[in-house]
Structure formats: structure tokens, C-alpha cells
TIKETOR-547878 format. One record per residue (C-alpha): residue in one letter; x, y, z. Coordinates in steps of 0.05 Angstrom, whole numbers, plus 5000, padded with zeros to 4 digits. Example, Ala and Ser with C-alpha at 12.3 -4.5 7.8 and 13.67 -1.06 7.14 Angstrom:
BEGIN
A524649105156/S527349795143/
END
This chain:
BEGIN
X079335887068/X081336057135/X086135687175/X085335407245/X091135527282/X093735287353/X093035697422/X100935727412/X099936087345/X093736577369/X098836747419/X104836937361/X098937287326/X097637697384/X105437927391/X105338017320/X099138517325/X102438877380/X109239007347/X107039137277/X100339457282/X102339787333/X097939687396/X098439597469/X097938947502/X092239267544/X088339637482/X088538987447/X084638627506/X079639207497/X079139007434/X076738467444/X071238677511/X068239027457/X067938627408/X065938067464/X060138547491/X057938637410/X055237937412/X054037917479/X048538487474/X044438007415/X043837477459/X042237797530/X035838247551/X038238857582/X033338567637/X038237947653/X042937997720/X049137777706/X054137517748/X061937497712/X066436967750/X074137237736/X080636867743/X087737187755/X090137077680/X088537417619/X082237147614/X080537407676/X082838037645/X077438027586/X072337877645/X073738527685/X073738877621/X067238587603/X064838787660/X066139487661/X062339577586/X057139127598/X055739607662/X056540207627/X051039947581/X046139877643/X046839187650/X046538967728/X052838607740/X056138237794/X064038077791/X066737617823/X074437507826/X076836757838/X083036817882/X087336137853/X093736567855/X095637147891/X099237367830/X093937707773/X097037857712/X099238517683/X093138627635/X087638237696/X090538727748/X090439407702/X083239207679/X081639177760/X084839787775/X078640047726/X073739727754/X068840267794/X063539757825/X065439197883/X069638627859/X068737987913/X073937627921/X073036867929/X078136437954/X072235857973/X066935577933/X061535727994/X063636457975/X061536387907/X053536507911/X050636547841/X043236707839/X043537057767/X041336987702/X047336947661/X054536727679/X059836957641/X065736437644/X072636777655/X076536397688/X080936077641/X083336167572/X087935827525/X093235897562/X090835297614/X097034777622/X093534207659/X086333937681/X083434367732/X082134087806/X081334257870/X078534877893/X077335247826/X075034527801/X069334567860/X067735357825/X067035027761/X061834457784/X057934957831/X057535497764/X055834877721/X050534587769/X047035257778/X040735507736/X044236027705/X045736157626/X053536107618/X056936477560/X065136347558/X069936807535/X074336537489/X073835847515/X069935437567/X074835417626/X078034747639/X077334547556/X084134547529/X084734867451/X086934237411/X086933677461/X081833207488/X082933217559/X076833057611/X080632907675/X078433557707/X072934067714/X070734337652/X064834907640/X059134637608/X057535407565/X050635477537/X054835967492/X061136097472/X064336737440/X071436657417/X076537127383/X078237097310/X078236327305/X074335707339/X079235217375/X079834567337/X077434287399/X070134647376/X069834277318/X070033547350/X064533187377/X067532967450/X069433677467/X065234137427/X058933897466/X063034397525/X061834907475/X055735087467/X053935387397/X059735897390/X060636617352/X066836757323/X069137587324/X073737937285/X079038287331/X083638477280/X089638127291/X093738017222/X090737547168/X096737507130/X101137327192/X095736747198/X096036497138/X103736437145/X102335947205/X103035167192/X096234817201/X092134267159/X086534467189/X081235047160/X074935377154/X070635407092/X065836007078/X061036327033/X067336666995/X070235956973/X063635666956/X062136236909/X068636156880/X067735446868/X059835486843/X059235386753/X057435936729/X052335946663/X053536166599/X046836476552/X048835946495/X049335316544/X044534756536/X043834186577/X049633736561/X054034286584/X051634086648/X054033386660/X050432726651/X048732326721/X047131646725/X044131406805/X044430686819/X039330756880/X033330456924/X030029756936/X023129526964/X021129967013/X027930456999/X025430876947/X025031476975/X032531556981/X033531536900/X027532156899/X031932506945/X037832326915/X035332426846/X032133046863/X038033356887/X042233226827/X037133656787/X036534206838/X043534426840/X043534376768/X046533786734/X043433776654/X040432926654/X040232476702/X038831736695/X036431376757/X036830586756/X032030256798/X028029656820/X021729466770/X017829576841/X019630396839/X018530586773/X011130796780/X014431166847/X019531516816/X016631696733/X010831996778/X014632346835/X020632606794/X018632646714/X024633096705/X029132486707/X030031906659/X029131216689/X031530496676/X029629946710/X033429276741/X032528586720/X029828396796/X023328706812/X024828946892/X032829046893/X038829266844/X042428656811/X044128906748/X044929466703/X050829796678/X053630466670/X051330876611/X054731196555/X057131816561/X056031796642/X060532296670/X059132136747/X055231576777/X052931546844/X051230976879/X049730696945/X042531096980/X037030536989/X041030016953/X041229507007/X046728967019/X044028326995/X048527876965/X045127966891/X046428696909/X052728566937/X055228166864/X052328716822/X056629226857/X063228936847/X062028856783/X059329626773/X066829896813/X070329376769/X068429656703/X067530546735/X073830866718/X071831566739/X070831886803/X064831696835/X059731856900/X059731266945/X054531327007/X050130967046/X049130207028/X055230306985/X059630337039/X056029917079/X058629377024/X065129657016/X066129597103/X063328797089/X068528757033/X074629127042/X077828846992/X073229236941/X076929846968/X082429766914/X076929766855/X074530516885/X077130986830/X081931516857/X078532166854/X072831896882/X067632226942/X065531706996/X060132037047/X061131657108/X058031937185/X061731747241/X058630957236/X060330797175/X066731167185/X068530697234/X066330037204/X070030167145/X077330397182/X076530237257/X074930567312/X077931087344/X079231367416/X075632007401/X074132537348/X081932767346/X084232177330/X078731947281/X080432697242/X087332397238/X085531777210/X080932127152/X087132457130/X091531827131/X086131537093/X084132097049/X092532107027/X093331367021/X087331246972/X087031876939/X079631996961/X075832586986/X072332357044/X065832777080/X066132577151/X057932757169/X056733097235/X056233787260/X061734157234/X062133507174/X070033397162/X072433387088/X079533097081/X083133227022/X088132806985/X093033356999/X091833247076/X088033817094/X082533807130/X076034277109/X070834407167/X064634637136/X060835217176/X054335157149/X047734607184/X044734427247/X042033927291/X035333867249/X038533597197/X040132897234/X033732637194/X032132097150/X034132267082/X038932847102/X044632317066/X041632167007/X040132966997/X047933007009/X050032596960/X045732836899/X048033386913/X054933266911/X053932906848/X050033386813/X056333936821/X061433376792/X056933296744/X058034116726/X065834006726/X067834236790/X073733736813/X072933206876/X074333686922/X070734246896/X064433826896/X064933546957/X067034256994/X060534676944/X056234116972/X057234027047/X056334837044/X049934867008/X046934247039/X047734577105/X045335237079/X039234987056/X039134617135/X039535337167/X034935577115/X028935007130/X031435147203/X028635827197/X022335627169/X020734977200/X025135027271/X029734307282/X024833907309/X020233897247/X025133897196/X025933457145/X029433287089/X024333447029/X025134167064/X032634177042/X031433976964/X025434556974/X030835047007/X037534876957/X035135436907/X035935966961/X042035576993/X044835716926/X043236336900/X043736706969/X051436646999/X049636497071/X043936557118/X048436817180/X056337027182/X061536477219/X065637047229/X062937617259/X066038437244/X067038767308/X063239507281/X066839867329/X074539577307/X077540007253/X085939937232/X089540667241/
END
């Protein structure tokens, strides 16, 4: 997995890069216009004005540099340099002294005319020590307010790399296109909606000397997934495979144990036992023959029913309900579980009613909560940072894996670490996305793959098979049937697109 690491630490890899690889402070910053104008060049019609707003730092640097390729690529650009300080530094100036075409210099915002079609945000990077205001604020709201695409460099100016901070101007990017790794910042809710989507390129500073940097905090890819994913033997049959039992649905709620169920099977678990309501057997024998089914004393909810022999992960929670006869039955069912199992939905609805029933959760156990239920079961929190801090406290203290749902979903590991999965999209906040979730997390227990392992395969796939039905379907019409339809691909194809992109033109001497 790769590791996020702080603006301080891209820094240290930078001076590392430049030392050891060797390169010039300068060449580097090339580096990374080109690989910057890479993306750029997929995303913009050669037919698009663009208008690059510069600041005196290094960032301002990239944006001259920018610039210069994107003009030698017959793009029609217009630079404009945004005179904060009367000091530019070494790399902004040299990059400058390069420049061929008219730079305007802007020292106030009625200067600053933008009639283009794309902005490109360089004003500030990483580097930023407090919340813009005043006059560069005013250049931020008038580049913000205009009709204008804006693509950042690096990082929308006025967002900070690991801190929530929204005192002062910030750019609002359509798109942003960072180097080597997304802030942390990206990755939470609050902040990340300043982002934009974002593109990640390679600009070969040193892996290893990344890896060596402290941080709880990573990436997972296609590479870890693979490693993680059973593989099948010709002899195998299906009790090599892991026996599921479901404890799902209730009047009205039966489509989340289909979906559920469904997803067990598809990412391969060998048998799977649902338990049910009387009122969805017909539903389910019909809709999903592949599974066996039992059925509860009470005809429209689950109030009884125990767990199999020879059950190695049960699941429970998707269209339950919270009724009290519900409610009995489940304490009873955590009482008497002694191995790991997947909590979602109703489940932790119950368990957020009945904290107490917290202690009865088996260690080892997943628990799928999105931000809602993440909150009514450990409090609220002042924003995303602080709720990633309190999934680790809580991921340590009960020896859980915990799947924080969202855009860029959160795993937190009993070690501390914090996984952010780089697979999904916005289509997937649909009815039924959940249950789909948690079958499928289920179904890779089920195959032997530890707590985390599950949990970290399953967030992957589910939101590969969400980019996959993306293609096909687009957001708006997405649903989650398309994801159970889309898993086999998710699983037997690594990735639909790269998180991190290779710069083509970036090759070590």
C-alpha cells in the first residue's frame, strides 16, 4: 500500500530526490510541468483558452512552467502573475525568466479579467502557513465566482494539506492534479469537496525514502487487492470455500437479503444459508435458488433462529429492522457468535440503541457503518479529521475493523492504520449499495482471508464494480443490482482506471 505522507514530508522527499538522484531543484519542477501538462492535455480541447493565475512561490513556479508547455503545444494561454510579494522565489523567478509571451502582473483584483475557458490555479501550494485574506483572498473569490473550468496544481490554493481550516479564501477546483500523493485533506469530506475529482502523477521522487516516513495513513490499490484475492485450486469443491449464514430482511425489507445474499455467492463463497421472515421465502427461493433458506418463527420480522453448524461467518444486520422482538433475538445471536462477524445496517442501528451490546461483538469482527451510523454509535465529531481519529481509537480499543462508507470509504485497522480505498463514485449513494457491501465482505471471510483482508478485497471490488456500472449506466441511473451484475469483471479485471498515473515522458538516469 502506499503511504500518505504530510506536506512536511513531500518536502524531505523532494531534498532527498535532489541529493540522491541527482537532480536540480529547477529540473525537478519540470518534472513535474510535464507530467502536470500529461493529464492536463486528456482533459482540455486544444480549442479551450486558458488563462494560468501564478503566485510568487513554487507553485507559482509550476504555473509559469505550465505555461510555457502548454503554449508550446498550441494551446492559447494567458498568464497572469499575482504580485502578493515583491520577492518570487528562486525556481518562480527562473521559470519567468523563460517565459517568451506577456506575463501581467496584478497587484489588484480589478486587474485580474478572466474571460477564459479554463483556469489553472497556481497560486498556492503546500507550503501555505495561514488562511488567505485580503487582496489575494478577493483573486480567489473573483476566479471562483467566474464561469471558467479551474484545474489546481498540486492543491487548490487556500486548502491546507492535512488541516481543516475554512477561515479564508479557498479555490473551489473543478479538477485537481497533484504530485505523487493526494493530501489527506483530499480524502475528507469537509475539504475534499475543494478538490474536485483529483489525478495523482508519478514524478519520481524516491518510494523507498517514502516508505521510511511515519504515517498511519495509506492508499490501497489494485496490487494489494490481487495479493489478497483466494486463489482456486483444480481439486477444490465447495466447502473449501467457506460456509455463510445471513440473518437478513423483514416485511417490506427483502430486497436487502437478495443483495446481500447475492453478493456472498458472486465473489465466491461455496453455501450460503439466508435466514428470513416466513413472508420472504417465496421472494428469495425464487429470486436467488443458488442459496439455501430457513425461515423465522414470526412471519414479517427476525425473532429467532440460531447460528448453524459449521457456520464460519455470519452476517447480520441489512433489512433486519429494530423492533424489540428483533432487538431480543439479536442479543441473544452476539451472545452465543464467537467468531468474527459482518455487522451493518439495522445491526448497528441496535448496537447504537444498546451500547452495552458492544462488549458481546467478537474481536475480529467487520462493522460497516457510513458517516450516520458512525456517529450514533461513537458521537459526533467536529469534522472528517477528527471523526478518522476517532475510527482508529475505536478500531484499537475493540479490536474491530471498521469501513467508514463515503467517497474515499475509511478502513481502520486494529493496528491503527488507516486504509483509504481508491476505487467508487457518487452513483453508488443508492439504495442497496450497503447491503451489496457487506455480502461482499462476507463472502471473502468466508474464503479465509483475515478481517482486514476482507474488509480491504471488498471496499476495492465493491467500488470497482461502482466505476464499472458507472461506465455502462452513468451515476444518475445506477443502481445497485448493476454492482452484483458488474463484481465478476470488478474481480477478474484489476482496475477500470489507474489512481496513480506514470508520467511517459519521466525516465530515472
Amino acid at each position: 500500500m502506499k503511504r500518505i505522507i504530510t506536506a512536511d514530508q513531500v518536502r524531505a522527499a523532494d531534498r532527498d530526490c535532489i541529493e540522491n538522484e541527482p537532480i536540480t531543484s529547477i529540473d525537478l519542477m519540470e518534472r513535474a510541468a510535464v507530467a502536470f501538462v500529461g493529464v492536463f492535455v486528456s482533459l482540455v480541447p486544444l480549442e479551450y483558452s486558458i488563462h494560468i493565475v501564478c503566485g510568487s512561490g513554487n507553485n507559482g513556479g509550476d504555473g509559469l512552467a505550465v505555461a510555457r508547455l502548454l503554449e508550446g503545444r498550441g494551446y492559447q494561454v494567458k498568464i497572469s502573475l499575482i504580485q502578493f510579494s515583491d520577492q518570487l522565489s528562486s525556481n518562480c523567478q527562473a521559470n519567468l525568466n523563460r517565459i517568451v509571451s506577456d506575463v501581467k502582473r496584478v497587484d489588484k483584483v480589478d486587474d485580474l479579467a478572466i474571460q477564459e475557458d479554463v483556469v489553472v490555479d497556481a497560486i498556492f501550494g503546500s507550503g501555505l502557513s495561514r488562511p488567505v485574506k485580503g487582496f489575494t483572498a478577493d483573486v480567489i473569490d473573483k476566479i471562483n465566482n467566474a464561469t471558467a473550468k479551474i484545474i489546481s496544481i498540486d492543491l487548490p490554493s487556500g486548502l491546507f494539506s492535512e488541516t481543516i481550516d475554512f477561515s479564508g479564501a479557498i479555490i473551489c477546483a473543478d479538477h485537481t492534479i497533484a504530485f505523487q500523493r493526494p493530501k489527506l485533506s483530499f480524502l475528507i469530506p469537509e475539504s475534499g469537496a475543494y478538490v474536485g475529482e483529483f489525478t495523482i502523477v508519478d514524478i519520481g521522487l524516491g518510494e523507498e525514502f517514502i516508505a521510511s516516513q511515519s504515517s498511519n495513513y495509506f492508499l490501497l490499490d489494485e496490487g494489494d487487492v490481487q495479493a489478497l484475492l483466494p486463489k482456486r485450486k483444480k481439486f477444490q469443491h465447495k466447502g473449501d470455500f467457506g460456509r455463510v449464514q445471513v440473518f437478513s430482511g423483514s416485511f417490506g425489507k427483502m430486497g436487502a437479503a437478495f443483495l446481500c445474499g447475492k453478493a456472498v455467492l458472486r465473489v465466491g463463497a461455496g453455501l450460503l444459508t439466508l435466514h428470513i421472515p416466513k413472508c420472504g421465502y417465496e421472494i428469495i427461493q425464487s429470486s436467488l435458488p443458488e442459496a439455501m433458506v430457513t425461515v423465522d418463527l414470526h412471519d414479517n420480522e427476525i425473532c429467532s433462529g440460531q447460528v448453524l453448524d459449521n457456520t464460519d461467518v455470519v452476517c447480520a444486520g441489512p433489512g433486519l429492522g429494530t423492533s424489540k422482538p428483533t432487538v431480543d433475538w439479536f442479543k441473544k445471536l452476539l451472545k452465543g457468535t464467537v467468531k468474527p462477524m459482518v455487522l451493518d445496517a439495522d445491526a448497528l442501528n441496535m448496537l447504537s440503541m444498546h451500547p452495552e451490546l458492544m462488549d458481546e461483538v467478537p474481536e475480529g469482527s467487520v462493522i460497516t457503518p457510513h458517516v450516520g451510523e458512525f456517529t450514533r454509535l461513537f458521537g459526533s465529531s467536529v469534522n472528517g479529521l477528527e471523526r478518522i481519529e476517532k475510527l482508529k481509537s475505536v478500531a484499537i480499543s475493540r479490536n474491530w475493523v471498521i469501513v467508514l462508507k463515503g467517497a474515499h470509504s475509511a478502513i481502520g485497522l486494529p493496528s491503527g492504520d488507516v486504509i483509504f480505498n481508491t476505487t467508487g463514485n457518487a452513483g453508488m449513494a443508492t439504495a442497496g449499495s450497503g447491503d451489496v457491501l457487506a455480502g461482499v465482505i462476507t463472502g471473502l471471510l468466508a474464503q479465509g482471508l483475515s478481517s482486514e483482508g476482507a474488509a480491504l478485497a471488498g471496499v476495492f471490488l465493491h467500488g470497482k464494480a461502482g466505476d464499472l456500472a458507472e461506465k455502462r449506466v452513468g451515476k444518475m441511473s445506477l443502481m445497485a443490482s448493476d454492482l452484483l451484475n458488474e463484481l465478476p469483471e470488478a474481480i477478474t479485471n484489476a482496475t477500470q482506471r489507474s489512481f496513480i498515473l506514470k508520467n511517459p515522458n519521466f525516465k530515472k538516469p
